[in-house]
N, C-alpha and C positions, 0 to 999 in steps of 0.2 A: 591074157594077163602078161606083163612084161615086168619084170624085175629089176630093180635099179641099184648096186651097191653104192652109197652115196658117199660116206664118209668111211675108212678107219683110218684110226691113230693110235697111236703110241708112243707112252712119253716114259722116261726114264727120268727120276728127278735125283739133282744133286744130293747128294749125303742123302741120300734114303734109299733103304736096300728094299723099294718096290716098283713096281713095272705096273702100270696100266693099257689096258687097250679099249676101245672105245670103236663102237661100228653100226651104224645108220643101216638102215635101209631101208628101201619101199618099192610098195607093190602097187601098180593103179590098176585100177578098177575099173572097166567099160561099165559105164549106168547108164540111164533115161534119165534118170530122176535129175541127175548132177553132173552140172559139166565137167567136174574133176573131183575123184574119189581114189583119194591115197591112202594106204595103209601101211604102216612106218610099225618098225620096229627095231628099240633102243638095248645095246647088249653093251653092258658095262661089266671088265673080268679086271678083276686083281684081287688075284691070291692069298695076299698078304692082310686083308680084310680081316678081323677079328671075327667069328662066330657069332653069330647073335646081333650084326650089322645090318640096318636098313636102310634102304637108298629111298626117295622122295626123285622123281624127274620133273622139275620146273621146264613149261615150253611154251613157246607161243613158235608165229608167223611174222616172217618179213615180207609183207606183203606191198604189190606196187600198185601204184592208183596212174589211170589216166587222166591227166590233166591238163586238153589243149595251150591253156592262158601258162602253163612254166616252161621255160626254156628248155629242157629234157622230155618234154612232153608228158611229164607227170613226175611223179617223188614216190620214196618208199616209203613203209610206216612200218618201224620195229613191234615185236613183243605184239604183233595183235593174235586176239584169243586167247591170253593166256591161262595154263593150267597148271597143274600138280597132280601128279598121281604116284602111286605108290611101285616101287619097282620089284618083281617078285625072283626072288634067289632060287634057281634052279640047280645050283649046284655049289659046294663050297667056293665063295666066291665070283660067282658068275650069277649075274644079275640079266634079270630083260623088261622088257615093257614093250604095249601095243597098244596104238591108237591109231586112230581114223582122220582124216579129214575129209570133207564133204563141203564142197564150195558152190554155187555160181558164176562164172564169169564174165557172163553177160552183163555184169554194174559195171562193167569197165577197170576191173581191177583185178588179182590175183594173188597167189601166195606162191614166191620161189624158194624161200630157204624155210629149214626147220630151226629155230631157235631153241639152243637146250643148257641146262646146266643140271646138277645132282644135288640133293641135300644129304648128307650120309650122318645118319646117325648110330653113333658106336655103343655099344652095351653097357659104358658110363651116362649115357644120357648127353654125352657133346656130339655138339653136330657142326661139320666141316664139309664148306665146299668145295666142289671141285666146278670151277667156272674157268677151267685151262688156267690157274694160278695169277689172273690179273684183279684187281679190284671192280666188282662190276662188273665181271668177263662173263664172257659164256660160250658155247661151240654155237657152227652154223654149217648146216649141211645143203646144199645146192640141190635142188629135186625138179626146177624148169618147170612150175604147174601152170605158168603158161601154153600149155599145149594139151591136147586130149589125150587119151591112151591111144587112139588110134594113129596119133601123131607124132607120137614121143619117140625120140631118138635118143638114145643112150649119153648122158650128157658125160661130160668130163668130172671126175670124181676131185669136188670140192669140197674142203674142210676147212674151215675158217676159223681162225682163232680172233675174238673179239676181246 
């Protein structure tokens, strides 16, 4: 099993006396069953959270397709699989989640980034995104599931702000 830190960040925002950090990461998994099985796990901390705050993790896959007939030899496709789950607060303020992927690669395609954003909602019942503060935004963490576990080289720790 080899371990991948993928992403962290940390942002400090204008006039706002709070700090977030944000930190990806993933474990692959040698199977038979699948040609690539990642298991990712999402830790979102800021302290500054009210009590009685729940975070929502909206994700899918940027996944790329082979495509002889295009000029790049195929195209990406955002946002595929996407999901929502609920993120469980392990400590005041510090937040996780854990899912899976489970792919074939053999259709000629693959998933390299985790697409992610939060839905947090505050003990008024408002809910505010955190999609790295762009309209539409979201993070993107680089995981290379192009490759099998027995192949995988440690990629270069990619965070993407979209």
């Amino acid at each position: 099993m080899k371990y991948i830190l993928l992403a962290l960040a940390t942002a400090i925002f204008a006039g706002q006396a709070t700090a977030r950090e944000i930190s990806v990461t993933a474990r692959c998994v040698e199977h038979a069953q699948f040609d690539n099985e990642y298991e990712f796990v999402v830790v979102y901390k800021d302290a500054f959270l009210p009590t009685d705050t729940t975070l929502t993790l909206s994700y899918g896959y940027r996944q790329w397709g082979n495509n002889s007939d295009e000029p790049d030899g195929g195209s990406y496709f955002h946002w595929q699989n996407p999901n929502n789950v609920a993120v469980t607060e392990i400590a005041q303020g510090h937040y996780q989640s854990r899912h899976t992927l489970r792919e074939f690669t053999g259709t000629g395609g693959w998933s390299e980034y985790l697409q992610f954003a939060f839905a947090i909602r505050k003990p008024d019942g408002t809910i505010v995104w955190d999609n790295n503060g762009h309209p539409w935004g979201y993070y993107e963490a680089y995981f290379h599931g192009s490759l099998r576990c027995t192949d995988l080289a440690i990629p270069k720790i990619v965070f993407n702000a979209r």
